[in-house]
C-alpha positions as CSV (number, residue, x, y, z in Angstrom):
1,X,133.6,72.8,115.1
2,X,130.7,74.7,115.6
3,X,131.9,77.2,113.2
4,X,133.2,75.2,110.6
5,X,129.9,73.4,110.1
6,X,128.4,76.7,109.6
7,X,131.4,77.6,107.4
8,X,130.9,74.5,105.1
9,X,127.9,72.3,105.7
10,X,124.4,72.7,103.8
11,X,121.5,74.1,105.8
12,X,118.4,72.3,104.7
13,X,115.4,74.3,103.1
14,X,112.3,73.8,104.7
15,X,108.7,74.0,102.7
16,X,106.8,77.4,103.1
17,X,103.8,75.7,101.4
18,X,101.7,75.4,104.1
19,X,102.0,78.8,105.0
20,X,100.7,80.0,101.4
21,X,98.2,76.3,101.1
22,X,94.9,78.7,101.2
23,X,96.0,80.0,97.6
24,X,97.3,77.1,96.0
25,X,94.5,74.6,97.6
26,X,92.1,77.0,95.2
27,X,94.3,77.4,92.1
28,X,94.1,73.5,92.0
29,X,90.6,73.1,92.5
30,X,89.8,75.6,90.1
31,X,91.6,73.9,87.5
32,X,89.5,70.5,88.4
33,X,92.5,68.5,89.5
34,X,91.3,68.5,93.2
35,X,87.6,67.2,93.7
36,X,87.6,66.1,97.1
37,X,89.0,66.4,100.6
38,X,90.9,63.0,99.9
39,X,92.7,64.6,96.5
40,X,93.9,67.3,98.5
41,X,95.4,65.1,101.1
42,X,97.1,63.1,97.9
43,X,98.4,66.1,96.3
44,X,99.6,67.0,99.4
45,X,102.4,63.7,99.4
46,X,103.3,64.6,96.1
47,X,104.9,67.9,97.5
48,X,108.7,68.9,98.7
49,X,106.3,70.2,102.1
50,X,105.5,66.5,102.7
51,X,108.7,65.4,102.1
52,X,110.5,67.9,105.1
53,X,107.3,67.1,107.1
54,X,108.8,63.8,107.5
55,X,112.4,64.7,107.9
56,X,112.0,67.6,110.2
57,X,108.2,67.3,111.5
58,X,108.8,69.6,114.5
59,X,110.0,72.7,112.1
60,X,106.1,72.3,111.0
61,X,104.3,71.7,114.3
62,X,104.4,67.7,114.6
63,X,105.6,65.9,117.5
64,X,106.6,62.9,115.5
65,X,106.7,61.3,111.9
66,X,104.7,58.3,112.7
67,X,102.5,57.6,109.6
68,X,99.0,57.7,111.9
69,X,100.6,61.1,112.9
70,X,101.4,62.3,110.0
71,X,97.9,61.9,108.3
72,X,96.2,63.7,111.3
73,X,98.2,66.2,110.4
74,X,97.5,66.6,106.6
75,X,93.8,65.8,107.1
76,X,93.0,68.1,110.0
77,X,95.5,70.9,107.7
78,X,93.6,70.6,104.8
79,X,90.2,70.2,106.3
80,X,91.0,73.5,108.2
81,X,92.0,75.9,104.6
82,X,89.4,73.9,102.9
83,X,87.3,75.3,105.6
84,X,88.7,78.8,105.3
85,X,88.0,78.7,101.6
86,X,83.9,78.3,101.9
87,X,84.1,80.8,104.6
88,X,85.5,83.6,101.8
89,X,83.2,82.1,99.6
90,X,85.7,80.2,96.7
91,X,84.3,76.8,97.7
92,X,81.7,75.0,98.7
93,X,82.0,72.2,100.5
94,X,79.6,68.9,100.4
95,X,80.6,66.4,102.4
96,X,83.9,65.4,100.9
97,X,83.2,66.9,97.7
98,X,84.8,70.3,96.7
99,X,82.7,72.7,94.4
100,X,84.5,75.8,93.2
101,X,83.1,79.1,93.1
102,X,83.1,82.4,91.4
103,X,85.2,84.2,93.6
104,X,87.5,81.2,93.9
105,X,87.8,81.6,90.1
106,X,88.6,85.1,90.3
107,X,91.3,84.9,93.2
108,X,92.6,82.1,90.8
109,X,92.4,83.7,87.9
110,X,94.1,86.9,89.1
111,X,96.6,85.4,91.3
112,X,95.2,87.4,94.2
113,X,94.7,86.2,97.7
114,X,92.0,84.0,98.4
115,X,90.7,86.4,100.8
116,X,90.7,89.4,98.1
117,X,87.3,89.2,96.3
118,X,85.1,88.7,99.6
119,X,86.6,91.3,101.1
120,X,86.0,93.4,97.5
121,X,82.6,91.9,96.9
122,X,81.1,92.5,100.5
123,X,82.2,96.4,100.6
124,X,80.9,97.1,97.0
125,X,77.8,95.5,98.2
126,X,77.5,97.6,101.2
127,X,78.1,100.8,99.4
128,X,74.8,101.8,97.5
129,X,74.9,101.6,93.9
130,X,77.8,99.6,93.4
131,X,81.2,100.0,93.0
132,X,80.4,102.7,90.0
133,X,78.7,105.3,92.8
134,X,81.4,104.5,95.5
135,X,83.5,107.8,96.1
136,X,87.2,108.0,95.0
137,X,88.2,108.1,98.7
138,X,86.7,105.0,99.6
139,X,87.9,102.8,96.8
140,X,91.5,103.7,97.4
141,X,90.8,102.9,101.1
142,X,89.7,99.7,100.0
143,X,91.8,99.2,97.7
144,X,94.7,99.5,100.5
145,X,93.1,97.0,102.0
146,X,93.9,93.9,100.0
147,X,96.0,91.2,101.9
148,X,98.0,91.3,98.5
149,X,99.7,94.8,100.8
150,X,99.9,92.9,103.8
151,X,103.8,92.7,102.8
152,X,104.3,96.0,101.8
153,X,107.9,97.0,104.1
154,X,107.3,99.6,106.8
155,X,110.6,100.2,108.0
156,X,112.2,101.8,110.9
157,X,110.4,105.1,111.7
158,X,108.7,105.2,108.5
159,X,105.7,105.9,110.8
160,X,106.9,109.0,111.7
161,X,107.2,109.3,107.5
162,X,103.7,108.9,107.0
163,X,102.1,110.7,109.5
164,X,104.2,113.6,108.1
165,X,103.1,112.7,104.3
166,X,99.6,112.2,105.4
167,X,99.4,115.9,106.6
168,X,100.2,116.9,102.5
169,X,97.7,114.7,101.3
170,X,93.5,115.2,100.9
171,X,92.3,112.3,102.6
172,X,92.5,111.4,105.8
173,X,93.7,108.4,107.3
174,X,93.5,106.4,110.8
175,X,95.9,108.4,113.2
176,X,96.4,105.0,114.7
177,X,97.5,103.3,112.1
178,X,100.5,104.8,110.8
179,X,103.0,101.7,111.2
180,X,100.3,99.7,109.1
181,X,101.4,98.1,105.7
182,X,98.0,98.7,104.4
183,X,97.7,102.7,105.7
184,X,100.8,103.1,103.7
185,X,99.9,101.7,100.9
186,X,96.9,103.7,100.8
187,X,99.5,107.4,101.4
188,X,101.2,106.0,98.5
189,X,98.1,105.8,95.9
190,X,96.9,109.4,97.3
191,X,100.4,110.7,96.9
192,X,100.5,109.4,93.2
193,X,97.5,110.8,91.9
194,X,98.1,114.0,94.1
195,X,101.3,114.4,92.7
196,X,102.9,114.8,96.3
197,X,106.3,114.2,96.5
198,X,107.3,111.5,98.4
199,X,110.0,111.6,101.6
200,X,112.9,109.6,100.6
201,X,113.8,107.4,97.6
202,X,112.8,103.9,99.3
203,X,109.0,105.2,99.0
204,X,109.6,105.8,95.1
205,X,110.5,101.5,95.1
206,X,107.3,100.7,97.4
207,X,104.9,103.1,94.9
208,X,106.0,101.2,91.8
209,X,105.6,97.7,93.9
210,X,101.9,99.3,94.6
211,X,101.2,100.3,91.4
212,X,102.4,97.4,89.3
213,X,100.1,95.3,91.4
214,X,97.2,97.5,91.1
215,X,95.6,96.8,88.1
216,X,95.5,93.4,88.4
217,X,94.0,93.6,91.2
218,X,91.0,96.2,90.2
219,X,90.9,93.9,87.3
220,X,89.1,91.2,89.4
């Protein structure tokens, strides 16, 4: 029975929303169509995530689909990215008003993480003169580290693949590190402008993911 309702009945598709809310909580409030805390919660039930939180409430960490339980939940969740937000500087929060920022306008604008242009703002700060004085090594280090790579596949031994590529490249890289998404991604940009070859085809379809998303993000 067991395997004939695996055979022939549906499997329902759950929401992934709320684990990408940080990013679409700021395109929306960019736009203006979220000015409060309250908005956020009502745009919230207008979403195919609020309609499986209260069929399956347990697949998204609630104990029950009571209504009072149900707006705990979507307050405290939206309080908490809204939170989030003004700590990465795209918001600032007054009370229950919501008032975007420029790096929340930027992340928006580029379709990059919400976490992106902090983490780009606060090293080119740090580095005297700028970002135009800041050597090539470091910006492709930073630029490896954009949450926008924190998907980038590292696959079965491919740690053993970079530690072997970064001995053929010119800058150095975290020995430590070599099973990292973002270490890779940062082999991959030195191996491109080094011309190094590369150790089997699959790196050939990860530099191409790299480099498409690149620009857009050096853009910002």
């Amino acid at each position: 029975a067991f395997y004939k309702q695996f055979l022939y009945a549906p499997f329902p598709v759950e929401s992934c929303l709320h684990k990408h809310l940080h990013d679409h909580l700021n395109a929306e409030i960019m736009t203006g169509a979220l000015t409060t805390a309250s908005d956020a919660i009502a745009w919230l039930t207008w979403t195919y995530f609020y309609r499986r939180l209260l069929i399956n409430p347990s697949y998204y960490g609630l104990e029950s689909a009571e209504p009072e339980a149900v707006n705990q939940h979507l307050s405290r969740l939206v309080a908490d990215h809204l939170t989030d937000l003004a700590a990465h500087g795209c918001i600032a929060l007054s009370g229950q008003s919501i008032c975007p920022l420029p790096y929340g306008r930027i992340a928006a604008y580029y379709y990059l993480d919400y976490r992106t242009p902090n983490l780009f703002g606060g090293a080119i700060r740090a580095a005297a003169g700028g970002a135009d004085s800041m050597p090539m090594p470091d910006m492709l280090r930073l630029l490896s580290m954009a949450p926008h790579f924190d998907e980038l596949p590292v696959r079965h031994c491919e740690d053993q693949l970079n530690q072997q590529l970064a001995e053929s490249l010119p800058w150095p890289v975290d020995p430590g590190t070599f099973d990292s998404p973002h270490t890779k991604t940062h082999l991959l940009l030195q191996a491109h402008f080094a011309h190094a070859a590369l150790p089997i085809v699959d790196y050939l379809t990860d530099l191409k993911t790299v480099l498409d998303s690149a620009p857009r993000i050096l853009q910002s």
